[in-house]
Each structure stands twice: as structure tokens, then as C-alpha cells.
N, C-alpha and C positions, 0 to 999 in steps of 0.2 A: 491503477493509480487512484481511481475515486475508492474504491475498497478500503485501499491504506491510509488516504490522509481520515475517510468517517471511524475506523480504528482507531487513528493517533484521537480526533474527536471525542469520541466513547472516553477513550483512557482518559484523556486529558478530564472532562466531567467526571470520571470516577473518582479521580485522584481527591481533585476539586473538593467533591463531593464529602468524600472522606476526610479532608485535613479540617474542614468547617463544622464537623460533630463534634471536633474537638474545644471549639470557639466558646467559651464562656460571656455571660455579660456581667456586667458592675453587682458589684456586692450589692445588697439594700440595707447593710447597718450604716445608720445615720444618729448619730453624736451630736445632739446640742446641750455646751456649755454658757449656760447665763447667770449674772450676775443675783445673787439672791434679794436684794434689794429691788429688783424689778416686778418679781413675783407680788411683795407687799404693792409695790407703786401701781401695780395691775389691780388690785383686792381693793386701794381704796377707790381708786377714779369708778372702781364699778360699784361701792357703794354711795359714792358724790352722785353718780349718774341714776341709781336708783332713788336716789331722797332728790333730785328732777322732778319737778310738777312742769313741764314747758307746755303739753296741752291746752291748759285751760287758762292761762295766763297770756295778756300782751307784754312784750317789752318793746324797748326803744333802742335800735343799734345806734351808739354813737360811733364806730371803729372797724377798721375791716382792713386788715394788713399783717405787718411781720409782729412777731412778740415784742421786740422791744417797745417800736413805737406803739403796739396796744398797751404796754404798760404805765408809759408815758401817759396815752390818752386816759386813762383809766383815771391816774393817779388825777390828773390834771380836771376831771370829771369828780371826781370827789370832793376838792376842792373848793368847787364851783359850785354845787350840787350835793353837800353832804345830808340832807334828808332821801335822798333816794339813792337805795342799795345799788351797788354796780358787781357786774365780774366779767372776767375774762374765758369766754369760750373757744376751744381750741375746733374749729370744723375743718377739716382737710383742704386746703396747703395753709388756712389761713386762721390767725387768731381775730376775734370779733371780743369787741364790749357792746356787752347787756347793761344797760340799764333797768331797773322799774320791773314791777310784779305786779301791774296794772289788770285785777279782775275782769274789768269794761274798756270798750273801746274808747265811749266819751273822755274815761278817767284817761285815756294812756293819749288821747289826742288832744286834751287840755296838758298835761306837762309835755306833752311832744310842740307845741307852739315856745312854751318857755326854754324848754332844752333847744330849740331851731336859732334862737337868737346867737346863742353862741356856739352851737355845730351847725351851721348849716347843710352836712349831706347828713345828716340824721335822719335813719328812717324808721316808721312805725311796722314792729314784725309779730307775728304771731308763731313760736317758733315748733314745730312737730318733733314728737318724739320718735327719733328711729333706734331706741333701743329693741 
């Protein structure tokens, strides 16, 4: 009896064994179709981000949220403040307004008093390049 069922054992592994040479995996041809207009929208944001000086520069965040309302704040920032340059920076989940291209910290913390009257969570940043 032990003879026969390590026999039926053996076979059975053989068989096993045998049907699973047969076994392929997933093709690796992979197909992406995209919009040809993305490719420019890729070419220019890398050359926006190359003409980036944010190293040696301070700015003043006024905004830290969803796109619209940074556009709003923006807008509403310009308005208020049209001697000093603003834009909207896109940092992962979230869009920020920059103000100011403050060389010096004194320059960027004397208009950081005047822009504080009316944003109060405005902060003073110095923003790193991780290009």
C-alpha cells in the first residue's frame, strides 16, 4: 500500500511538473498612447523650471491650497500689491503663491511686515531647487 500511493505521488509530481513547462507569463509589449500636446506641456514647464533662480532668492508664500482658490489669492494679491511680481507654484498635492524675488533677507522681511497686514499666515521662505 505505501509503494502505491508514493507511485500515484511520483506520477502525480510528474504530471504536475510537466503541464507547468508549458506555463507562459504576460507578454512585456507595453503601448502608451498620449496626447501630443502633453509632450510640448512637458518641454515648456522644463524650460519655466530651468529659467528658476529659487536658490539665491527669498520669496514670501502668501497661499498654500487647491488651484482655484490660489488663483483667486493670486489675483486678489496683485491687486493689493501690484509693484511686486507674484506666481503660482504647483508643489505636490498643493498649489502655493510666491510673491517677491527678494535678494536679502532684510529686503524680503521689510515687505513681509507690509504684505502680513493683509495675509496674515504669510510666510517668509527661501525656496530650494530640486531640479
Amino acid at each position: 500500500m505505501k509503494i502505491a500511493s508514493q507511485k500515484k505521488a511520483f506520477f502525480s509530481i510528474l504530471i504536475l511538473s510537466t503541464l507547468s513547462l508549458n506555463l507562459y507569463a504576460q507578454d512585456q509589449k507595453t503601448s502608451v498612447n498620449q496626447n501630443e500636446k502633453f509632450e510640448q506641456l512637458l518641454n515648456e514647464k522644463r524650460k519655466i523650471n530651468a529659467s528658476l533662480n529659487w536658490n539665491e532668492n527669498y520669496k514670501i508664500q502668501i497661499f498654500n491650497g487647491g488651484n482655484e482658490n490660489a488663483k483667486k489669492a493670486l489675483n486678489d494679491f496683485k491687486q493689493n500689491f501690484n509693484a511686486i511680481e507674484a506666481t503660482i507654484v504647483f508643489n505636490t498635492p498643493n498649489y502655493k503663491v510666491w510673491a517677491g524675488n527678494f535678494k536679502t533677507r532684510i529686503e524680503a522681511e521689510k515687505n513681509l511686515i507690509e504684505i502680513r497686514k493683509k495675509y496674515k499666515s504669510c510666510i517668509l521662505i527661501k525656496p530650494i531647487n530640486k531640479i
